[in-house]
Each structure stands twice: as C-alpha cells, then as structure tokens.
C-alpha positions as CSV (number, residue, x, y, z in Angstrom):
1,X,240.8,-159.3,2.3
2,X,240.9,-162.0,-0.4
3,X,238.8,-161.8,-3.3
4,X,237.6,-164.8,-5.3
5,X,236.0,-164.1,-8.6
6,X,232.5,-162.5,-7.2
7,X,233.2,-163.5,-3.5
8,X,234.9,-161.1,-0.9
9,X,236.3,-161.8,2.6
10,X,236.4,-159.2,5.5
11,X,237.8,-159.7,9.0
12,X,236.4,-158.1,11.5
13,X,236.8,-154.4,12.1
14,X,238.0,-154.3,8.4
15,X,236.3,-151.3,6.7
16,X,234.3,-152.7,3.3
17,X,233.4,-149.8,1.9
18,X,233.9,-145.4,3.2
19,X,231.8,-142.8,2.8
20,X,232.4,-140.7,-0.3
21,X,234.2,-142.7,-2.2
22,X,233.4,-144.3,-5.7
23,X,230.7,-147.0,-5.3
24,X,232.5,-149.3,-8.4
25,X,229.9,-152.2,-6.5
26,X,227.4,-153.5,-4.0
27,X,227.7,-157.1,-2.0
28,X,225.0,-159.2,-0.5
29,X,226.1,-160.5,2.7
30,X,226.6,-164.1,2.9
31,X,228.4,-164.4,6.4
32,X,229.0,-162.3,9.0
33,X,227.5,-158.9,10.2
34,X,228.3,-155.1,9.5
35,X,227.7,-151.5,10.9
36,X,226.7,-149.2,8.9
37,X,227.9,-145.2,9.9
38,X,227.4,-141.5,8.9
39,X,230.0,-138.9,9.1
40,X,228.0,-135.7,9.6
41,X,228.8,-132.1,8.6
42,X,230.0,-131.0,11.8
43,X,232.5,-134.5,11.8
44,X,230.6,-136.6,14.3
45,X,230.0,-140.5,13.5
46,X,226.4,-141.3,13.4
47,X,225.4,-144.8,14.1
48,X,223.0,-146.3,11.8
49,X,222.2,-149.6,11.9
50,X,223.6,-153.4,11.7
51,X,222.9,-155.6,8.7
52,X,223.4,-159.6,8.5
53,X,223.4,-162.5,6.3
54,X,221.3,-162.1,3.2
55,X,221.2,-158.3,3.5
56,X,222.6,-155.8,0.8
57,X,225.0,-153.3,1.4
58,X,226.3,-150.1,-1.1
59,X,223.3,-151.0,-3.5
60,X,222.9,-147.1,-3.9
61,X,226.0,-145.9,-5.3
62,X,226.1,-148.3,-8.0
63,X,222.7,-147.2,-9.2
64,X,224.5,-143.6,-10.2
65,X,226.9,-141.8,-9.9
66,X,227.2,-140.2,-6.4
67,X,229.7,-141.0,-4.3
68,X,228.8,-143.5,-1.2
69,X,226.7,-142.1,1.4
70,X,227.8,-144.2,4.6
71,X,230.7,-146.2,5.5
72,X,230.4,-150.3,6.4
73,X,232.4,-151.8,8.2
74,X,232.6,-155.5,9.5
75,X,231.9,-156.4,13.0
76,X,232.5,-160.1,12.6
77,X,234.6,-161.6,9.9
78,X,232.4,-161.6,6.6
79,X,232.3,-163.7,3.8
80,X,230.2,-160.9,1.4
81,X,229.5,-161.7,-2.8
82,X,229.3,-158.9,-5.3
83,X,227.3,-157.1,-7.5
84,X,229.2,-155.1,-10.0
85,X,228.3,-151.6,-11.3
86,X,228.8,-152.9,-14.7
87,X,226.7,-156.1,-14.4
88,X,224.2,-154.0,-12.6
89,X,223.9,-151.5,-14.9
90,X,223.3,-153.9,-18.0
91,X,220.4,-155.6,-15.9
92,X,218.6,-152.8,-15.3
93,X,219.1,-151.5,-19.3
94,X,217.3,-154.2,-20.1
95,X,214.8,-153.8,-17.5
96,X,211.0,-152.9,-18.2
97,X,211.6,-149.3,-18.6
98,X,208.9,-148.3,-15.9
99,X,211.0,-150.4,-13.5
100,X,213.7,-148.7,-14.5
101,X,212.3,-145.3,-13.6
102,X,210.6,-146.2,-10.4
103,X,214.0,-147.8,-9.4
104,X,215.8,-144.5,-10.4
105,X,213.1,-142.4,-8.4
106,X,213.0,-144.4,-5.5
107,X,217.2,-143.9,-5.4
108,X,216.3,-139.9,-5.7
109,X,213.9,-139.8,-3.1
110,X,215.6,-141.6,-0.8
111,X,219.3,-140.0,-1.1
112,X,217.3,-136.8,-0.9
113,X,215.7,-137.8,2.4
114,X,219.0,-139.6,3.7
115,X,220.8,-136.9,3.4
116,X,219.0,-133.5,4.5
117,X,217.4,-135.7,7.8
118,X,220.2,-138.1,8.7
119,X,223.2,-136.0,8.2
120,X,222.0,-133.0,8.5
121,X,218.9,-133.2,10.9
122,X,216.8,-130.8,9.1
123,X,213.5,-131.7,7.5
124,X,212.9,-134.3,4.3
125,X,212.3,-131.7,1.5
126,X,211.3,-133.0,-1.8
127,X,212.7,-130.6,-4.3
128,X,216.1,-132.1,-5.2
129,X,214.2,-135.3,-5.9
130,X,211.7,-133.9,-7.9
131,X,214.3,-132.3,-10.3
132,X,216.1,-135.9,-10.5
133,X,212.7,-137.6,-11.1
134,X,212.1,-135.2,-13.8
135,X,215.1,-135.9,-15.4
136,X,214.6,-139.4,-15.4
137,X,211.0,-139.1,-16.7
138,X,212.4,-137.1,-19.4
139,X,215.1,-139.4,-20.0
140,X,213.5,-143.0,-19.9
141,X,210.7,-144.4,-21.8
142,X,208.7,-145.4,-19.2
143,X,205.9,-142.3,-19.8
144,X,205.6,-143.4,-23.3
145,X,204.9,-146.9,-22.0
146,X,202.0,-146.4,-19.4
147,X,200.3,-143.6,-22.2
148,X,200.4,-146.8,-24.6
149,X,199.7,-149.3,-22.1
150,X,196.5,-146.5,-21.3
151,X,195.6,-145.4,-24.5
152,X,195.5,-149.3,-26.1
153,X,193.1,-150.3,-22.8
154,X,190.5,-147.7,-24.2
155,X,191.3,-148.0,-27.8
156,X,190.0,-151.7,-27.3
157,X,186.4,-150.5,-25.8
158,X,186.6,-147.7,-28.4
159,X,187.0,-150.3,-31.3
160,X,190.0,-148.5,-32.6
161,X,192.0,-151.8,-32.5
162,X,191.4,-154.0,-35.6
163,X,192.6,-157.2,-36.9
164,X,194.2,-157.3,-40.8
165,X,194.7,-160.9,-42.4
166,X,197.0,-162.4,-44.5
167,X,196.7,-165.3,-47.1
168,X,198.9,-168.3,-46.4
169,X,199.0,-170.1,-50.1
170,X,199.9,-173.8,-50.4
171,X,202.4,-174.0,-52.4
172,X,202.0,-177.0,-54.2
173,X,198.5,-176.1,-55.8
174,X,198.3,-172.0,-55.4
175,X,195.2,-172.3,-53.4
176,X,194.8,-170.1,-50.0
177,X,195.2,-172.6,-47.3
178,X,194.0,-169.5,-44.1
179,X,195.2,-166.6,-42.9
180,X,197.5,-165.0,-40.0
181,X,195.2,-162.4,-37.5
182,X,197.2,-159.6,-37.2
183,X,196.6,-156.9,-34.6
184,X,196.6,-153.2,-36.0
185,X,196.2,-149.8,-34.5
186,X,195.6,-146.8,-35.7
187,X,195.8,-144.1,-32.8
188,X,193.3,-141.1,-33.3
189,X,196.3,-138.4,-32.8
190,X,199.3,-140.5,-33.4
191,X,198.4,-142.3,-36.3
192,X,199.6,-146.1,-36.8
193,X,200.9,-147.8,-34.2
194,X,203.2,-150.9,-35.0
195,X,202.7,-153.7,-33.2
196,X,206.2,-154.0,-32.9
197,X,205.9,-151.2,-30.0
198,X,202.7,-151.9,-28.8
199,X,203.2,-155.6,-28.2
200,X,205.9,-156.0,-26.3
201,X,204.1,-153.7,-23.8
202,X,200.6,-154.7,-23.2
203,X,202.8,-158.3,-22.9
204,X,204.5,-156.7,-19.9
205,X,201.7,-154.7,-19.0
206,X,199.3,-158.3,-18.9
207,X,196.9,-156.4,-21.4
208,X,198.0,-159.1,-23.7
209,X,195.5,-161.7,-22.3
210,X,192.7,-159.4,-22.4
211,X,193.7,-158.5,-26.6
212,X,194.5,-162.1,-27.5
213,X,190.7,-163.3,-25.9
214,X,189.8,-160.3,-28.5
215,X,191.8,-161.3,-31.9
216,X,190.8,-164.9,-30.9
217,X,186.9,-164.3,-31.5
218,X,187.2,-161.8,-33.8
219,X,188.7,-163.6,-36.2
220,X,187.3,-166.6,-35.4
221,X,184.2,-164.5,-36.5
222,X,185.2,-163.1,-39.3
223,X,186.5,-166.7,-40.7
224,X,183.0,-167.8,-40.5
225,X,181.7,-164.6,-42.2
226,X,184.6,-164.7,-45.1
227,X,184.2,-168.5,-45.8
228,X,179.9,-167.9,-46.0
229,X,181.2,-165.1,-48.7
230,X,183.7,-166.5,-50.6
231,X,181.8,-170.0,-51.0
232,X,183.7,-172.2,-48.4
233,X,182.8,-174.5,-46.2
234,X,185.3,-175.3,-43.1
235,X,188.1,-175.5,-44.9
236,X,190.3,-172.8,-44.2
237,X,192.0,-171.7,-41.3
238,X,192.6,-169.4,-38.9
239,X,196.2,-168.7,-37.1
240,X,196.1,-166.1,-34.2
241,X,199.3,-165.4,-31.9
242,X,199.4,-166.2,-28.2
243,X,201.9,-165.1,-25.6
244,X,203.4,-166.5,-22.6
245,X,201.1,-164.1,-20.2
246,X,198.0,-166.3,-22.0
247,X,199.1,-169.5,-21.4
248,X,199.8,-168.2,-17.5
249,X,196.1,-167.2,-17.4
250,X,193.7,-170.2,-15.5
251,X,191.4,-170.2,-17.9
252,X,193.0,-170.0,-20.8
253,X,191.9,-173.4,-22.8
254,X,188.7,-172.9,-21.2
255,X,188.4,-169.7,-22.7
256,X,189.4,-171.1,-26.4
257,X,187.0,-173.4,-25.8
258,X,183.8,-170.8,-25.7
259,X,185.1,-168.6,-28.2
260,X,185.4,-171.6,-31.1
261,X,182.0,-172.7,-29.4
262,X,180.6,-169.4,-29.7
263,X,181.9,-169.1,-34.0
264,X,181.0,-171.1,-36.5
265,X,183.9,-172.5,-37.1
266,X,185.8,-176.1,-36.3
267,X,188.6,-176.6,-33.7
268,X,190.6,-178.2,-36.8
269,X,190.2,-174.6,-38.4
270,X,192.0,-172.5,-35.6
271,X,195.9,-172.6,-35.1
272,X,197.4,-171.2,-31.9
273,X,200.5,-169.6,-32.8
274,X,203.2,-169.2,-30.5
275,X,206.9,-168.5,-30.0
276,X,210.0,-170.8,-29.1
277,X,210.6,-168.0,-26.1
278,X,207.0,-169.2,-24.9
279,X,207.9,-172.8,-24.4
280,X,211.2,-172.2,-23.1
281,X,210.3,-169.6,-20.2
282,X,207.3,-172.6,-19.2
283,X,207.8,-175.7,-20.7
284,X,205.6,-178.1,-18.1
285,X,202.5,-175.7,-18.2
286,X,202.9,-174.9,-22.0
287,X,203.0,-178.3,-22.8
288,X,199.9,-179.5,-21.0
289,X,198.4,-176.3,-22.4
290,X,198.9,-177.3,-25.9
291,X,198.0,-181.1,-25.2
292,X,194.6,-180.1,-23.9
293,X,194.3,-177.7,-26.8
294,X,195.3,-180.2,-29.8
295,X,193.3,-183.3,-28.1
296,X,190.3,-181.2,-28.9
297,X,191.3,-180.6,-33.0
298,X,193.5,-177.3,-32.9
299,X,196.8,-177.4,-34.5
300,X,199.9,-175.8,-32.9
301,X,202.0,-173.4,-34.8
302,X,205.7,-172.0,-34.1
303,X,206.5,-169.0,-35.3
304,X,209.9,-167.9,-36.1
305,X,211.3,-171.0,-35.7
306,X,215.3,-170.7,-36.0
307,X,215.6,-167.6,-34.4
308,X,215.2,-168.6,-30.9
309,X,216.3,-171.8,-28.6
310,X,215.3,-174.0,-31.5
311,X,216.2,-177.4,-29.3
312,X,215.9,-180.6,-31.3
313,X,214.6,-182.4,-27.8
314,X,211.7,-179.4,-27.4
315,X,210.3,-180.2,-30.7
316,X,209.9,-183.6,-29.8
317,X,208.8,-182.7,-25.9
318,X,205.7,-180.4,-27.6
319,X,202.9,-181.5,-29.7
320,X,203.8,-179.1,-32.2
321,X,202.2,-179.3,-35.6
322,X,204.3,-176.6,-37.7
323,X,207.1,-175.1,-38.1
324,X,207.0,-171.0,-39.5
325,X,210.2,-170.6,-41.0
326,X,211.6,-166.9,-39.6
327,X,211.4,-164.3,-42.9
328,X,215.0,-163.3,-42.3
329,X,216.1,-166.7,-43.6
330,X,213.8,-166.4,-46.3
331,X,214.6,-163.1,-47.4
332,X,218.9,-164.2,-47.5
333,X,218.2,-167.5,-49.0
334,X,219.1,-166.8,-52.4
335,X,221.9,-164.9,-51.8
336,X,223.3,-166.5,-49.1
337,X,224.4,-170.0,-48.8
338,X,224.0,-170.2,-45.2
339,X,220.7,-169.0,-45.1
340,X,219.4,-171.7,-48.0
341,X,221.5,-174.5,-45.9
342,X,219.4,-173.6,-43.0
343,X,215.7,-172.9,-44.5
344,X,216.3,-176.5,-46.2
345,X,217.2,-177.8,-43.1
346,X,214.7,-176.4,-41.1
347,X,212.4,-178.3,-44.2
348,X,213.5,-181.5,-44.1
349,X,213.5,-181.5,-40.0
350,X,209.9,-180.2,-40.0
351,X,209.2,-183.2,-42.7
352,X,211.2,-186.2,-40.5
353,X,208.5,-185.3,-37.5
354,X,205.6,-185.2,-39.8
355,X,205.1,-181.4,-39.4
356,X,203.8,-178.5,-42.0
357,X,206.3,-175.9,-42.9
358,X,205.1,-172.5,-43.3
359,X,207.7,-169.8,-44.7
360,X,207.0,-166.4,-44.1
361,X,208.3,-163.0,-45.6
362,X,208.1,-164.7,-48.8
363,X,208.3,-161.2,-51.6
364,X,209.5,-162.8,-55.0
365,X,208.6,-165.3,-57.5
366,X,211.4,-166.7,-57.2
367,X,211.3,-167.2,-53.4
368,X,208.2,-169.0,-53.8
369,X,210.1,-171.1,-56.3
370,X,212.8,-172.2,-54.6
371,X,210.6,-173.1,-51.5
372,X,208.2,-175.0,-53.0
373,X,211.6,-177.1,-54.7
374,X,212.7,-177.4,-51.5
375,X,209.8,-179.2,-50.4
376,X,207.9,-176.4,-48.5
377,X,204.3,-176.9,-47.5
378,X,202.6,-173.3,-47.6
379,X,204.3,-169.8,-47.7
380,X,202.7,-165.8,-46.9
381,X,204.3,-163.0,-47.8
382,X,203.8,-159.6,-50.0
383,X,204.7,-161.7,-52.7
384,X,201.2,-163.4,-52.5
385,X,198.9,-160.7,-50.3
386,X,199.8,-158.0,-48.1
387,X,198.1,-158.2,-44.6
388,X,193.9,-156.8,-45.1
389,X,191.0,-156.0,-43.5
390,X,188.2,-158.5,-43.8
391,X,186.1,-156.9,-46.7
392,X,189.1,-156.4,-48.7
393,X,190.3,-160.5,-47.9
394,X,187.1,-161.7,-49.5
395,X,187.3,-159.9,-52.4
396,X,190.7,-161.3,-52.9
397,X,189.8,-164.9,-52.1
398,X,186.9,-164.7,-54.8
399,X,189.5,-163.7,-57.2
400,X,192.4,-165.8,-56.3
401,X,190.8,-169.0,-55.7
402,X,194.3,-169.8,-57.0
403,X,197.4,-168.3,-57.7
404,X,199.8,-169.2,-60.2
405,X,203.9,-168.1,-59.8
C-alpha cells in the first residue's frame, strides 16, 4: 500500500478497510474495483455487492462513531483518494444545520436497517433509529430553523414583519442624505427576532427573494410618503439589502423595475445594497445584474466593505457606486492605529474610483469628527439616529433638517 498525501494504493486482494474496526476515513474510488462483505452473527461471510470508479466506500463510519459495518477489499489493484474524519466532520459543522440532521438520520435509519436485515435476517424495525433521530433533533438546530423558516413565511402575510429606518447624515453639511430599510420582527410568543438569526435562514431557506421583493416596495412606499411629509421632493434615498438568492432569481431587475414604477419615487433615489460575498460566489451574473440595474439610474452600494474578499481588481470589474465602511473599523478607529490606517484607506480608495463612502456604526461625536477629517462622504449610526419606524422617521427629519456635531 503506498499512501500519497490524500491518495491511497491497493493491490488486489489487499483488504482496505475490516469490519469493526475504527472508521478514522472514507475513500472515493478513483481506479479499480472492490467487494464489499458481511461477517454475520453465526460467522458466515455475506456477499454484498461490488463498487467501481467514482464510487464511495466506508462513508458511514466516519459520520459517527460506530465501528465499520462491512469489510472492502480490492478485487483489482486500486488507486482510491480520501476523505478524512476530521475534514469530514468540519464540513458538515458548517453545514446548513437541517442538512446536517437529515444526513445524521439518514446514517441512523440506514445502520438500523443494515444491520437487523442484512446480518441478522430478521425484519427492518425502526426503533433504534428513532431514538438516534431524536437525539439528533434534540441536539442540532435544525428544528429551530424550519419553525423560523415557517413562522417568518406567515408572519409576512400576517404583517408581523416590519421595516425600521435609519438616517444616513452627510457629513459635510449635517443634512440627512436617506435611510437604510431594515427588516424587523417581532414574533407574537417569542418576542423580537434579530435579523441576525432570521436572515441567514430565509437566505438558505430561498424565503429571502420573496422578503427582499417586500422591503423593496415597502420602503420604496414609505419614501414617497415621508418625503410628501417632511417637505421633500426626490431627494433622498432609499438603501435596501439584497442577497445572492435575489440576484439568482430570473426576474430579478424586472421585478425592481415594477416596484420603483409602481412608487413615487426615482430610480436615482433607490440604492441596492449588497455584500462583497454576493459578488464573489457570482461575479458574471452579478455584474450584468448591477449593469442593467445602474444603466437605468440606481446606485450600487457595498456593504461591509473590508471585512470580506475586498479585491482591488472586483471594485474595478463592478459598477459599484459606494463603499459602506464595516462598523468594526469604525468603532476601533480611535483607539487603534490599525483600524484608523485602514478606515483612511478604505477613504482615499473609495475617492481615487470616484465612489461615496458611507461609514456605519458611527456612536460618538468624535467618530463623526474624525471621519468627516478624513474625508468621509456620509455616516449612520446611534450617534445620529437609531433605526425607526416610519411615523417616528418623519418626525425626526422635520426636526433635524440638520444636525450639528
């Protein structure tokens, strides 16, 4: 046998892997062929079956910790590539917790099945299964996640979903230059939901394209509605996020197109805003996205920029219009020197390509200072306006027509 980092050789008649032992890994079959055989109880060998090139072999044992449940061995001389438990296991951490559930029950059900009918010959009983199911259930997060994924589906025909907005201030003059739509729930029995829980999972769920649609007109709405009350006319703006599962969608800037059609508001008045994640996992679609969708007046925003990829070539690749510099920069940048280095950096990159800079998180005076010294377009933060509903943003625009720091 003669191992090469995650490559494995096997002559034939070798044995790869015996039945009850450890399972420390599984292998993929690149060359060659395998049996696979059952001891049984009473010490026979029970045939199974042959696998071949591009099969797996000992995938179960490394899912847990049971022992291996057949033995392989090669029938022609194998060239086989690994999968270790450890690399495995880290995979499917990370996994969408419902997939890692169903991957876990699937393992019971079928260990359960393999054993008490193959081995045994008596009939597949469920029970042990069920008691390993339950213990993952009870274990995993994946319950929690379809009840959310459920309960946000009806809370958006149920109007429980609702959309909060915060001030962006120019920092130059004081003046409120838009706002940021921000999604917020407040559950019936389990109180406020943050959107840090509920977003990642209607994301994975797909319910995301069905709540941006939402956000997108409601604010767009409501923009309309505050500007008539406060005494503007087109000239602030709206930002609302986007995720990658929107710009998938077919009709995506078809669908943007009705809703600002539908308001009575400008395309120049509504920024899409979007993450560096976005346009790395899709670049080619997410760039002729964003083309279509500034040719017709809307500005592209990117939010958190400098905690993702943040490739110098990308910003040139998209027609981005903004840069949102990440509050954790802005919240270090007076106490730490790397921090400044980077916000003022991120500034004068933003400036060479002609693009705004928005800072968020910003929560003192003399954050606001230092940003608009630095050369800083526009800031939000508590420091200005915490994120509010619609009736409680126009009484705060009529007030603060302009803000002084």
């Amino acid at each position: 046998m003669h191992k090469d980092e995650h490559k494995k050789s096997f002559q034939s008649g070798e044995v790869i892997m015996r039945q009850g032992d450890a399972g420390k890994c599984a292998y993929i079959i690149k060359t060659g062929r395998v049996e696979i055989l059952i001891e049984t109880r009473n010490g026979d060998t029970q045939y199974v079956g042959s696998r071949g090139p591009g099969a797996m072999i000992g995938e179960m044992a490394i899912l847990d910790d049971a022992p291996r449940t057949a033995t392989v061995r090669a029938t022609e001389d194998c060239e086989l590539l690994e999968i270790t438990k450890e690399d495995f296991a880290l995979r499917l951490e990370n996994a969408d917790p419902i997939l890692h559930m169903m991957t876990k029950v699937i393992l019971a059900r079928y260990r359960d099945m393999l054993q008490r009918s193959e081995i045994t010959g008596e009939p597949p009983k469920l029970n042990a299964a069920e008691d390993l199911e339950l213990t993952y259930a009870e274990g995993s997060s994946a319950v929690e996640t379809i009840k959310i994924t459920n309960d946000f589906e009806s809370a958006l025909k149920r109007h429980e979903i609702s959309l909060y907005y915060q001030p962006v201030i120019m920092l130059d003059s004081g003046k409120i230059a838009g706002f940021e739509a921000l999604m917020r729930w407040e559950h019936p029995e389990k109180g406020f939901i943050s959107p840090a829980v509920f977003i990642p999972i209607i994301e994975d769920s797909g319910l995301i394209v069905k709540a941006s649609a939402w956000a997108l007109k409601e604010s767009l709405m409501a923009l309309s509605r505050i500007e008539n009350r406060a005494g503007y006319d087109h000239e602030l703006f709206m930002s609302v996020n986007f995720s990658g599962r929107d710009f998938a969608a077919d009709d995506f800037v078809d669908s943007v197109y009705e809703t600002i059609s539908l308001s009575d508001v400008s395309a120049s008045q509504v920024h899409l805003e979007i993450t560096e994640r976005l346009l790395m996992g899709q670049p080619d679609n997410a760039k002729e996205t964003l083309s279509m969708c500034q040719k017709a007046g809307m500005s592209i925003s990117i939010d958190d920029f400098g905690t993702g990829y943040s490739s110098l070539s990308y910003l040139h690749y998209f027609p981005i219009d903004t840069l949102k510099i990440d509050r954790s920069f802005v919240k270090d940048m007076l106490a730490n020197n790397g921090s400044a280095a980077l916000v003022k950096a991120i500034i004068g990159l933003g400036k060479s390509l002609n693009m705004d800079i928005i800072a968020e998180g910003v929560e003192s005076q003399e954050e606001a200072v230092a940003l608009r010294d630095l050369g800083c377009d526009k800031a939000q933060g508590y420091y200005f306006a915490k994120p509010m509903p619609e009736k409680e943003i126009v009484d705060f625009i009529i007030k603060n027509r302009k803000i002084e720091f």
